[in-house]
C-alpha positions in Angstrom: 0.0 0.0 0.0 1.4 3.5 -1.0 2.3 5.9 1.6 -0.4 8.3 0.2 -3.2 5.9 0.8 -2.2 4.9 4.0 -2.1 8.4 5.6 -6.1 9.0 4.0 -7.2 5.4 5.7 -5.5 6.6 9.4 -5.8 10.3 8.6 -9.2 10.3 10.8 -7.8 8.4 13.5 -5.2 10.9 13.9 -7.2 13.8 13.9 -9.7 12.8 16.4 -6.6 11.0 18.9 -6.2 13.9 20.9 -9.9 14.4 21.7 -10.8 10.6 22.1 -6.9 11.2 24.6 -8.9 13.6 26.7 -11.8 11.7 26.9 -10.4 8.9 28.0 -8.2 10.6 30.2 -10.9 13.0 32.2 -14.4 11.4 31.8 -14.5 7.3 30.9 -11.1 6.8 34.0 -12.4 8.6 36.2 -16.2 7.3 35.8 -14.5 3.6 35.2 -12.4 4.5 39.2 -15.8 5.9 40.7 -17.1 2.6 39.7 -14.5 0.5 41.2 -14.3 2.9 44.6 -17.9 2.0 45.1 -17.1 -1.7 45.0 -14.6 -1.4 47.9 -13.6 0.0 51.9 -11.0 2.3 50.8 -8.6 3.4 53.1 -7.1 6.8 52.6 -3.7 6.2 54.7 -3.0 2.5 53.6 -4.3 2.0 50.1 -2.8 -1.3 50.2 -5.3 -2.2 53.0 -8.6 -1.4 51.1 -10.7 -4.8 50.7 -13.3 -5.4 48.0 -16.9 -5.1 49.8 -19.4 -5.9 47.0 -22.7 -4.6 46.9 -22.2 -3.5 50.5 -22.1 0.2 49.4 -25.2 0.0 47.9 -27.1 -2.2 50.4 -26.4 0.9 52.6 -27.2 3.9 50.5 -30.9 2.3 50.3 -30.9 1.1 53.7 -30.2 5.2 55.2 -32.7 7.2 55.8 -30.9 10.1 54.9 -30.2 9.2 51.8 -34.1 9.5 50.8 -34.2 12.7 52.4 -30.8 14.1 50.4 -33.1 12.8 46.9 -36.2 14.4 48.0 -34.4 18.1 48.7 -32.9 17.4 45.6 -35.6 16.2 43.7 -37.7 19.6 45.5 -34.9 21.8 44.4 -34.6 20.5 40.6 -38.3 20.8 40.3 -38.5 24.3 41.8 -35.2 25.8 39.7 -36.2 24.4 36.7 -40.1 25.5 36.5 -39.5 28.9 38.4 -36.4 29.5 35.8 -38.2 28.3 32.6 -41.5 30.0 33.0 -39.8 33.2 34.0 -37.3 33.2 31.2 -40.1 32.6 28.8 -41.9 35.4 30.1 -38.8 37.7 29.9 -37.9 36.8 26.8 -41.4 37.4 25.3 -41.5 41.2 26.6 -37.8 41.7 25.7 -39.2 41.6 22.4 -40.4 44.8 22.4 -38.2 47.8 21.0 -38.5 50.4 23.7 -35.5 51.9 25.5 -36.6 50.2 28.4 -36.8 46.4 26.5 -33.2 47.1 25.3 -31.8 48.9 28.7 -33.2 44.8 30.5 -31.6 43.5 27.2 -28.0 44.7 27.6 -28.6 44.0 31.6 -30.2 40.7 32.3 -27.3 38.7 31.6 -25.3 40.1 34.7 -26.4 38.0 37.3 -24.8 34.9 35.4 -21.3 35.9 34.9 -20.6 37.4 38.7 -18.9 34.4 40.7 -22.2 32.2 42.7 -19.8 32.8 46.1 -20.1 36.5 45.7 -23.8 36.0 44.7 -24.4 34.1 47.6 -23.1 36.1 50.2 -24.7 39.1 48.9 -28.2 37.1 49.3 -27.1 35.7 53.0 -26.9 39.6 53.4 -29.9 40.2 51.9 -32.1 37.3 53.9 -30.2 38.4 57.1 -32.7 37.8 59.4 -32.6 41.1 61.9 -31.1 43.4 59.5 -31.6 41.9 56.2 -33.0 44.5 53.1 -36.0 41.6 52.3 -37.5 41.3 56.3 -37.0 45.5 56.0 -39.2 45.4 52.4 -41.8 43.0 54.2 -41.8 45.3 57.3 -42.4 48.1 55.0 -45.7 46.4 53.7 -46.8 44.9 56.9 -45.8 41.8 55.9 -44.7 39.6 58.9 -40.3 38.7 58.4 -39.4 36.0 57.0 -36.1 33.6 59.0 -35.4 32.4 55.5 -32.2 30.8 55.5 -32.7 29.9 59.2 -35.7 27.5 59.5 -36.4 24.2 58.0 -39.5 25.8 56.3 -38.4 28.3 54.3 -34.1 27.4 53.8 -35.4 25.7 50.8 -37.1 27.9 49.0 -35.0 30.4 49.5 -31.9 28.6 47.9 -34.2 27.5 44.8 -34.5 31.8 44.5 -30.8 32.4 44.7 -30.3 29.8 42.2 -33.3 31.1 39.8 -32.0 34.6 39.9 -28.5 33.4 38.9 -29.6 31.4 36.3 -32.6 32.9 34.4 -30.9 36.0 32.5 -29.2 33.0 30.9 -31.7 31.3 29.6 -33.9 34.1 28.9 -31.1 35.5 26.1 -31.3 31.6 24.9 -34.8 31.8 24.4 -34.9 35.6 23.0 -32.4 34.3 20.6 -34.9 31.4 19.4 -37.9 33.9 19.2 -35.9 35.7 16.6 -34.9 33.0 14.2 -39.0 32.2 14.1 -40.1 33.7 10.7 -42.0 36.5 10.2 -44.2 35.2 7.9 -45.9 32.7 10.3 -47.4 35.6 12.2 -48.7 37.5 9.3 -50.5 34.7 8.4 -51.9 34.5 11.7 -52.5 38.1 11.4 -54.9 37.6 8.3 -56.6 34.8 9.5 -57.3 36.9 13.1 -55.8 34.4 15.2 -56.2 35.0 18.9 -52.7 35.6 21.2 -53.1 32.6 22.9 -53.9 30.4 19.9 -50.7 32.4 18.3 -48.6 31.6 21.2 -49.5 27.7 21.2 -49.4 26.6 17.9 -46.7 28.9 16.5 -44.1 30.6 19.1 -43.9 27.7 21.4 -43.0 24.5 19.1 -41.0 26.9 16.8 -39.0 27.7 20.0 -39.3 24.0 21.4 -36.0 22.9 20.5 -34.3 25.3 22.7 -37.1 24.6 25.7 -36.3 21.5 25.6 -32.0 22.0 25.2 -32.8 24.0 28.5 -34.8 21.0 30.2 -32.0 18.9 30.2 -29.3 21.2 30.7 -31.1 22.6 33.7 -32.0 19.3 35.2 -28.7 17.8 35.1 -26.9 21.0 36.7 -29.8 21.2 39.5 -29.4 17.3 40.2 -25.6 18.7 40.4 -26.3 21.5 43.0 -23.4 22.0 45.6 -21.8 25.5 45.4 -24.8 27.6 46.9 -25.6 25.0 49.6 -22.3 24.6 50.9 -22.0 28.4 51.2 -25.6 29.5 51.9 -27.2 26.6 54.3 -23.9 24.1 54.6 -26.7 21.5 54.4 -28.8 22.9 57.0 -31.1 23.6 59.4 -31.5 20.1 60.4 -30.3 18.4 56.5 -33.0 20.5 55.2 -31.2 21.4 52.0 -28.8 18.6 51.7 -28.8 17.7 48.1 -27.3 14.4 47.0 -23.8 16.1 45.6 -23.8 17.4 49.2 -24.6 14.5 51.0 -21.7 12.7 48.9 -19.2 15.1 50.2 -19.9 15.1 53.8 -18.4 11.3 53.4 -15.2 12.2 51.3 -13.0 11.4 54.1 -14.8 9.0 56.0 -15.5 6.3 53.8 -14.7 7.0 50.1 -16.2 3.2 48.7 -19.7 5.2 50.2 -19.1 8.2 48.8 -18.0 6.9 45.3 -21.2 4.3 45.2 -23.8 7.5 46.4 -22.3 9.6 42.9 -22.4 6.1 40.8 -26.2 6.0 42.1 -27.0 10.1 41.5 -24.9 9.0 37.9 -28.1 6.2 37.2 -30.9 9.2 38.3 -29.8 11.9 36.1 -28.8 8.9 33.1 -32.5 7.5 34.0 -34.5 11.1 33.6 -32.5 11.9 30.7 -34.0 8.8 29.0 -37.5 9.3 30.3 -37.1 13.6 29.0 -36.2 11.8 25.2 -38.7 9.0 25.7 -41.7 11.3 26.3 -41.2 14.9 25.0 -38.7 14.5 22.4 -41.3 13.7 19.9 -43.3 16.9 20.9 -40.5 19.0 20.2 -40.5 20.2 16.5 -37.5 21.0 14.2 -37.4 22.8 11.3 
């Protein structure tokens, strides 16, 4: 075989080595050593005196209590981010359609929130949800509203992470979804024009499946990060009050000293959740989503 003909057969091969390197290198070892971690009693100081355990992890992630209670927060907080940040975006993005000053002055703005640091963000809000001198108990005050602990009871810590996280996160997606509102064409709304289609019936049958590709990009994209949550609870809660907003990723690295084979069996199980709803979001809604 000439020299020539050889390099076009293994030229592909070549090109795509020092991706496939990295993929190998930073995602499929490290998933492949999470795997066998969660198989085994790992000892930190004396590797050579970790033992293989089995299913033994496992049998004790379902058997704790806690654990359920790490899923539910997290399952509360995925399903509160996501809706809250969705239907808000959408809503944004719709009025940032106008052409006022004002539409373009939120324009230019909105995407602010999402490129200062969450730590900064956070600490600002902690400020914020102070308790005894915090600006939002002040604002209820104002109103006679009664003050809110916030961060500080089992009731509310919660909710008020799922707002931090929204109002982080949905200038973000509302520029994603203002972008898809302007690729839909014109001409699909002046033919709903001449055949006096109402708003709603406007918004339903054209806007929403022409955007639907995005809205659905942002569904997964948004589940998977919230199922991933750590940064604000470690700084705003640290878990707490009483494991209130321990999420999973949390709950994984209060053991990351203690027993690592627990720890490393927890993410391979939070791995199978997110892996499982991404399945069920392509099973069931992919075929309402509509491309061009």
């Amino acid at each position: 075989m000439r020299s020539t003909e050889l390099w076009m057969r293994i030229r592909p091969y070549v090109m795509i080595a020092p991706a496939m390197t990295g993929i190998v290198l930073f995602v499929l070892y490290p998933v492949a050593y999470l795997g066998y971690l969660s198989f085994h009693k790992y000892n930190l100081l004396n590797p050579s005196k970790s033992r293989f355990v089995g299913w033994e992890n496992y049998i004790r992630i379902f058997t704790r209590e806690d654990f359920y209670r790490s899923v539910l927060n997290t399952a509360v907080y995925t399903l509160g981010v996501v809706v809250l940040t969705l239907v808000l975006a959408l809503l944004a993005a719709l009025w940032l359609r106008g052409s006022s000053r004002w539409n373009a002055f939120v324009r230019a703005g909105i995407f602010t929130p999402h490129i200062v640091s969450i730590v900064s963000i956070a600490l600002v809000w902690m400020w914020l949800m102070e308790p005894n001198l915090g600006l939002l108990n002040f604002m209820l005050k104002a109103v006679g509203l009664p003050p809110s602990p916030w961060l500080q009871s089992s009731a509310t810590a919660m909710a008020s992470v799922i707002l931090v996280s929204v109002w982080h996160n949905v200038g973000y997606y509302t520029l994603i979804i203002f972008a898809a509102l302007q690729s839909v064409p014109p001409s699909l709304y002046e033919a709903a024009a001449l055949d006096q289609a109402s708003r709603s019936r406007v918004f339903f049958r054209i806007t929403l499946p022409m955007i639907s590709p995005q809205l659905f990009f942002i569904l997964i994209v948004m589940t998977i990060g919230s199922f991933k949550v750590f940064d604000t609870v470690q700084i705003m809660t640290g878990g707490g009050p009483n494991g209130a907003t321990e999420t999973l990723v949390y709950y994984i690295y209060s053991y990351r000293t203690t027993n690592i084979g627990f720890a490393s069996a927890t993410g391979v199980v939070l791995m199978a959740i997110i892996g499982g709803l991404t399945l069920l979001y392509f099973r069931f809604l992919s075929r309402k989503v509509h491309y061009q």
